[in-house]
N, C-alpha and C positions, 0 to 999 in steps of 0.2 A: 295969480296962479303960483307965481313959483313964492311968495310970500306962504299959501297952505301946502305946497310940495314942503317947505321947511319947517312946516309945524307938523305936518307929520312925520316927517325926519327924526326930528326931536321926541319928537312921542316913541317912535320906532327905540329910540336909544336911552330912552328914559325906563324902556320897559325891559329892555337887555341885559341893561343893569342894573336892572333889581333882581338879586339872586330868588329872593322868595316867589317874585311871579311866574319866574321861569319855568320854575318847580311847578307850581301850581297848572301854567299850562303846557308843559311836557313832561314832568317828573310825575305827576299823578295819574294822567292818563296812561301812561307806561306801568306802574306799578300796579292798577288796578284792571290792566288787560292781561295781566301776567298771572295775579291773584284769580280771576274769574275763569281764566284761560285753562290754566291748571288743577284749582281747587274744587272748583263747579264743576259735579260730574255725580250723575247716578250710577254709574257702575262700581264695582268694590273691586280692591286688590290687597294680596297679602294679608287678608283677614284669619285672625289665629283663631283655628279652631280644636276642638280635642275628640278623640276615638276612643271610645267604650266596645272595644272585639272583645266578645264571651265566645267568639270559634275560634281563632287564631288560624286559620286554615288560608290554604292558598289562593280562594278564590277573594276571603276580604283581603289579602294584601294586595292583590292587583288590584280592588279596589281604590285603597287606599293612595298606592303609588300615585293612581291616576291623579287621584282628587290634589294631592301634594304635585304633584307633577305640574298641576296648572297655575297659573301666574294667580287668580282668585283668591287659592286658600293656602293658610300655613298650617301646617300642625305642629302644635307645642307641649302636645299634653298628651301622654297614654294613659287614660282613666282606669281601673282594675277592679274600682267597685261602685256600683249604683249610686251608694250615700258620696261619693267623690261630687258628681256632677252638680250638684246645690251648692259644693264648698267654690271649686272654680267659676262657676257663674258668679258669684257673691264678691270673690274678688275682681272680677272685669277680667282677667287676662284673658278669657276667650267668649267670641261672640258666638260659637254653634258646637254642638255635640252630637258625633255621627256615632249612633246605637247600632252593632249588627247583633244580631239574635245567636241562638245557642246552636250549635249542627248545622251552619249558613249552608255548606257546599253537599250535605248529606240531602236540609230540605229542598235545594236547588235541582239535585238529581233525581228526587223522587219525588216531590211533590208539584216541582216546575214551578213552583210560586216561592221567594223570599221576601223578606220586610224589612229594610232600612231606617230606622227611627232617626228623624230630624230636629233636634232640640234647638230651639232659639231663644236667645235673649233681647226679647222684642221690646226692652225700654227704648228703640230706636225702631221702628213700626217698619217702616218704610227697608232699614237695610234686613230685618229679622224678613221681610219676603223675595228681597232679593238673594238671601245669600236661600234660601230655599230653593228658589227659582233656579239659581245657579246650579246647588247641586244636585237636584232633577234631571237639569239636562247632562249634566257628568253620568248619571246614572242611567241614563235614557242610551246616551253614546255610549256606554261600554255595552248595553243589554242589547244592542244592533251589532257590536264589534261579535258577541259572544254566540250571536244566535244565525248567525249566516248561514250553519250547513246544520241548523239541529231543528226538527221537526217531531213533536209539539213546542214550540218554543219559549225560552225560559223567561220570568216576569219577574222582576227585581223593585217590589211595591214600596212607594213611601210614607211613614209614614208622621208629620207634623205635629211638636207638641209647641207649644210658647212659654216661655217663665217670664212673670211679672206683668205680663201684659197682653192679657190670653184675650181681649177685647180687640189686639190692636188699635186701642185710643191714640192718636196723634197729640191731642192736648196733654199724653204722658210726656210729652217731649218736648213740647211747647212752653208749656209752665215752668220747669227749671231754667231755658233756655232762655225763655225771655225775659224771666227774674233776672238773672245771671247777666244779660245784654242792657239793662235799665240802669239795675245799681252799678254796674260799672260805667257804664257813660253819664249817668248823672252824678254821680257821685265824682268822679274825675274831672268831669267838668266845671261845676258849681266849685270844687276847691280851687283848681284854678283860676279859675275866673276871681274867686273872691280875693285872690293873693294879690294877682296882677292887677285889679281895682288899684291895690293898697299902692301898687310901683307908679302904675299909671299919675295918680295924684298927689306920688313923692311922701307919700305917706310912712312909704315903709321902712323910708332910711332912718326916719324919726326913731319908730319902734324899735328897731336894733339898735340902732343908740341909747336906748331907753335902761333905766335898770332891769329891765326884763329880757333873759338869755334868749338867742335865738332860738333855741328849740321851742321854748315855751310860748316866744310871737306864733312860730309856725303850727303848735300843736292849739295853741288857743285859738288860730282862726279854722280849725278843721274841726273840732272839738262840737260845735251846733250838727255839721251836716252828719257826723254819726248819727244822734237821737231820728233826725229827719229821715236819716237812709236806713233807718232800722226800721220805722212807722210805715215805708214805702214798704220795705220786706213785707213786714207783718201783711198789708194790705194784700199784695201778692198772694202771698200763702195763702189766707182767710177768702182770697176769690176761686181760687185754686182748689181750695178741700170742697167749700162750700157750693160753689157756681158750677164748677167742672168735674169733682167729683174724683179729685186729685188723691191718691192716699199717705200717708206718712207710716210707712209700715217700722222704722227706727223710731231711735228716742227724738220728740221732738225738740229735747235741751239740748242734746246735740248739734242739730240742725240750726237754730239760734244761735250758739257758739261758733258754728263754719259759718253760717252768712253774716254774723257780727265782725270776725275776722275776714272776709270778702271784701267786708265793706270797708274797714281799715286798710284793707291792703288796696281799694280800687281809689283811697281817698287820698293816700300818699302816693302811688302813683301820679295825679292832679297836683300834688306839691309839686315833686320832680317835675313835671311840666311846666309849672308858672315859676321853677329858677327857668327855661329855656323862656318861654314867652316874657315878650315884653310890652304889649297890649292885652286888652282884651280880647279884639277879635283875634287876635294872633294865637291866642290860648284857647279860640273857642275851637278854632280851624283844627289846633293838635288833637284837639278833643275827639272833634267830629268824622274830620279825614283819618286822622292819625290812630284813633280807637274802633269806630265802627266795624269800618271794614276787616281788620283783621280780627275783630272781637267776635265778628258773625260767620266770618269764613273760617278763618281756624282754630276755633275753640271747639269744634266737632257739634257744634248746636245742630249745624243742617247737612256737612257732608261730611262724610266718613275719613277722620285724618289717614288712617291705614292707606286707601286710596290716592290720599294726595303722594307727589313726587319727596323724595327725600329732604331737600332740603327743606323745602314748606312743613314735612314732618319735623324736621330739628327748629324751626322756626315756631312752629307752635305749642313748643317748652314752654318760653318767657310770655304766652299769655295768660295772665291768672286767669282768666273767665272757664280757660279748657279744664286746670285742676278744679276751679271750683263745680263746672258741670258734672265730672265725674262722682262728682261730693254729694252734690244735692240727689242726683238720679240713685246714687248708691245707698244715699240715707231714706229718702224716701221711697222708692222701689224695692229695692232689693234690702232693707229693716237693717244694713252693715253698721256695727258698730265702729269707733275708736281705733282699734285693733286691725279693721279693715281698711281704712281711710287715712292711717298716721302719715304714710310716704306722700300724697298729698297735699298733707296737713302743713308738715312740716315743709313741705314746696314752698307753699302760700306764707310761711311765716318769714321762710327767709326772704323769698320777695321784698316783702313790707319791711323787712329788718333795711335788706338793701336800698331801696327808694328813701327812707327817710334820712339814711346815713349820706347819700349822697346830696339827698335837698339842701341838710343842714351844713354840710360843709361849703354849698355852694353859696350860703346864706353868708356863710361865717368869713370867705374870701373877700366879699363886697361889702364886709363891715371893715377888714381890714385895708 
């Protein structure tokens, strides 16, 4: 007995000391009840929306106040002409546009009935009926606040339009999203993995020693899983237009261009990884724990970053997969050119500029 009291001992201290298990059985359960805890959530908050008032009267501003007043919604945009609303949807800075009508407080006294026009931009299905739902009831509670001592009483109707996704298709949001979740865990992974092969069987030191510069070892082993992760795309797409009925309403060379640069940037990302990993599985683990989760949770594929708490919002800068969702939904949805997508663009580039810069120095340290 006290012979296996002392081999579990040992086990107990064999497993203490290894920083990575630690991790693995307290550092991830920790970070993944944190992520879930706080990311996961159907409700919206701080969602920017913009007001089209053609009355400018006192009763839409009480409106307004209210709607601003609630933790829900933000207003960032005072609209002044109809053709506006197409422009700021097109660029993503707001998810809903509240239309009040012409004479609001003149129809409201004489007619007892007004009409609220509810614009959503339902390439995200699910929150384009919550943020409706939402302001229904803002509109339901102010038309109880207003109607307590007034008999016939007043009716404040709404009324729902959708842009880009008047079907409410869930596969509109599916499709970018899980493209965007594929080529980034495959392609991050597969480079890794293929680097760390190279360390694992001492291979590598050869190659750097070789007349062949480090960058050129490191881009010639990533160099295949482009053409690969571009044929994955393709497939995507071709199941997406074809199967589900997906549309490309921008230029499709465009689109080819941001998910060719996606894929770059998701594949030196996997570089930077295999300088840290020094196994395979060690490189799979970064891959799998290290990308998934934060690739699915905050890149805004399923919940609404607006909603999440702030730091998780600043936290979901450094994932490419968020600008590239904005990218793909923007070019295929919403037909946004170049001009609509450069701040993005030019995210994802520096990205990729940064990952590689840092692989290859880390490369170039352990040549020396």
């Amino acid at each position: 007995m006290k012979r296996f009291i002392g081999f579990v001992t040992k086990e107990f201290y064999h497993i203490f000391r290894d920083k990575r298990t630690m991790f693995i059985l307290f550092g991830m359960p920790m970070v993944q009840i944190m992520l879930f805890g706080f990311a996961i959530t159907n409700e919206i908050n701080n969602v920017n929306i913009a007001v089209f008032d053609q009355s400018k009267d006192s009763e839409t501003q009480q409106i307004i106040n209210k709607i601003s007043a609630s933790k829900y919604f933000k207003i960032v945009n005072q609209i002044t002409h109809e053709a506006q609303i197409e422009s700021v949807f097109r660029t993503g800075k707001v998810k809903a546009v509240l239309v009040f009508e012409k004479d609001f407080i003149q129809n409201l006294q004489n007619k007892k009935t007004v009409k609220v026009q509810v614009i959503t931009d339902a390439t995200d299905p699910n929150m384009a009926n919550t943020i409706t739902n939402y302001i229904n009831a803002i509109l339901q509670n102010y038309s109880q606040e207003i109607n307590k001592n007034v008999k016939p009483v007043y009716q404040i109707q709404t009324q729902t339009q959708l842009y880009y996704n008047q079907e409410l298709k869930s596969v509109f949001t599916f499709v970018p999203g899980v493209m965007t979740v594929i080529l980034m865990l495959v392609s991050a992974m597969m480079t890794s993995i293929s680097i760390t092969r190279e360390k694992e069987m001492g291979t590598m030191e050869v190659l750097l020693v070789s007349p062949i510069k480090p960058f050129q070892v490191v881009i010639g082993k990533v160099f295949p899983y482009i053409f690969l992760s571009i044929i994955n795309a393709a497939i995507i797409l071709l199941l997406g237009v074809f199967v589900f009925e997906m549309p490309i309403e921008g230029s499709l060379f465009l689109l080819v261009l941001e998910s060719i640069l996606f894929i770059i940037t998701a594949l030196s990302l996997g570089i930077l990884i295999s300088t840290i990993a020094q196994s395979q599985q060690t490189a799979m683990m970064f891959s799998l724990a290290g990308l998934m989760l934060p690739v699915i949770i905050l890149s805004g594929f399923i919940f609404p970053i607006s909603s999440m708490p702030l730091p998780l919002q600043i936290l979901s800068n450094i994932i490419p997969a968020k600008w590239f969702i904005i990218i793909i939904k923007a070019i295929m949805l919403k037909g946004a050119t170049i001009q609509t997508i450069w701040k993005e663009t030019l995210i994802l580039i520096g990205m990729t500029v940064l990952f590689i810069a840092i692989s290859i120095k880390k490369y170039k340290i352990r040549l020396e």
